[in-house]
C-alpha positions as CSV (number, residue, x, y, z in Angstrom):
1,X,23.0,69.4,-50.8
2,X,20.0,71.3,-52.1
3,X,19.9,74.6,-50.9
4,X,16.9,76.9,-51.3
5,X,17.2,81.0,-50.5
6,X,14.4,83.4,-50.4
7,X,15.9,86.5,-51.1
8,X,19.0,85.2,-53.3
9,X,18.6,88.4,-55.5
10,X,19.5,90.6,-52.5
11,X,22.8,91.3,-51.3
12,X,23.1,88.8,-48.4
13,X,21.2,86.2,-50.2
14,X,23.9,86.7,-53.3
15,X,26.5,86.0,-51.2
16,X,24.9,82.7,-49.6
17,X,24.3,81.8,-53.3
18,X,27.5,82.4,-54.4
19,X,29.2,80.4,-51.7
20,X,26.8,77.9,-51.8
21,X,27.3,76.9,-55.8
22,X,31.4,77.4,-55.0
23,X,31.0,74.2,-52.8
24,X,29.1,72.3,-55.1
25,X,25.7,72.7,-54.1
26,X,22.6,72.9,-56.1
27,X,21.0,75.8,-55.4
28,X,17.4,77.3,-56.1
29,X,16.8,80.8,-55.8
30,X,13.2,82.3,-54.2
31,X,12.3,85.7,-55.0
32,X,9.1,87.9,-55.3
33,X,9.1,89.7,-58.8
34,X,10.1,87.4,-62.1
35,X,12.5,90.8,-63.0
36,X,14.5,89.5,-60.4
37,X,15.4,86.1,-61.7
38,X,17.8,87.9,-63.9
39,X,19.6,88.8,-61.0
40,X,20.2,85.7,-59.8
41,X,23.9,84.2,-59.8
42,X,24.7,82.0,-62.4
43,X,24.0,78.7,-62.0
44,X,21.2,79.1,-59.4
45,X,17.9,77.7,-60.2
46,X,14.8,80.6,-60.0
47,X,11.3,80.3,-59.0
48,X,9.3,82.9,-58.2
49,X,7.7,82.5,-54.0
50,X,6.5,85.0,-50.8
51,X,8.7,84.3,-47.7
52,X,5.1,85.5,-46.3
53,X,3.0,82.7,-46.9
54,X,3.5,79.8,-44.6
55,X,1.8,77.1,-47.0
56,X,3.8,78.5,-50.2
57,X,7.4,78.2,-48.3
58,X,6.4,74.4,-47.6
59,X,5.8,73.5,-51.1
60,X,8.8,75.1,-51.8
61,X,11.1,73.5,-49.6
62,X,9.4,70.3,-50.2
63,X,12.9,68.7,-51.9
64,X,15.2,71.1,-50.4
65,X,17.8,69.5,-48.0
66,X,18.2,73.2,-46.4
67,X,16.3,76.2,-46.7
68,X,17.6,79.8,-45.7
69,X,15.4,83.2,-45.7
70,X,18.1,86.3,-46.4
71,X,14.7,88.9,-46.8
72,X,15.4,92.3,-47.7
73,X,15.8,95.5,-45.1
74,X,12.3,96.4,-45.5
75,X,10.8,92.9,-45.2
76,X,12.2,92.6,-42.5
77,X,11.3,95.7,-41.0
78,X,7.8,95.6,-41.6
79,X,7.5,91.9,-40.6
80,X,8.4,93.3,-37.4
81,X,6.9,96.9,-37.4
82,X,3.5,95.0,-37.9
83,X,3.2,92.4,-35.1
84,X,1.8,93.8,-31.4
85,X,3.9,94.0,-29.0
86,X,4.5,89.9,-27.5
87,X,3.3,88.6,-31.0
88,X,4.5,85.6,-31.4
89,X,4.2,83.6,-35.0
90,X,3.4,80.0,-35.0
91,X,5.6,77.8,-35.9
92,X,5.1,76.5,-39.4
93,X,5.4,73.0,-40.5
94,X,9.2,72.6,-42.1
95,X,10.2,70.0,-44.3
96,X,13.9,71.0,-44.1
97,X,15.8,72.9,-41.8
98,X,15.0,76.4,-42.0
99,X,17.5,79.4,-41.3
100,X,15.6,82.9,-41.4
């Protein structure tokens, strides 16, 4: 399959990667800052993307079989520190499955 990851830099998202390429999967790595595509696991694929921006994650994903978001700690955190209470988030239009 082809696998994308937003976060594969990151701990968790290392790990997906990692286990991902060990089964013979191509794998494409998203992160934020190009300084982080050196952190990438071997064999991944990198492209710079923001896990914020709806339009962005579907071009992205376009060829991607699966796509997972593993976001950093404080992502996460303010993703969910930001929203009003009872916000809820749209759903976005998803070419592939999406794990987040």
């Amino acid at each position: 399959m082809r696998i994308a990851i937003y976060g594969a830099a990151g701990s968790i998202g290392t790990r997906v990667a990692t286990e991902a390429l060990s089964r013979g999967h191509t794998v494409t790595g998203i992160v934020r800052r190009e300084s982080q595509i050196g952190l990438l696991p071997r064999g991944v694929i990198g492209r710079l993307g923001d896990a914020t921006d709806a339009e962005e994650i579907a071009n992205l994903s376009r060829d991607q079989d699966v796509v997972i978001g593993a976001p950093g700690l404080r992502l996460a955190a303010n993703r969910i520190s930001s929203k009003p209470p009872g916000h809820f988030s749209p759903a976005l239009p998803r070419p592939a499955p999406v794990c987040f």
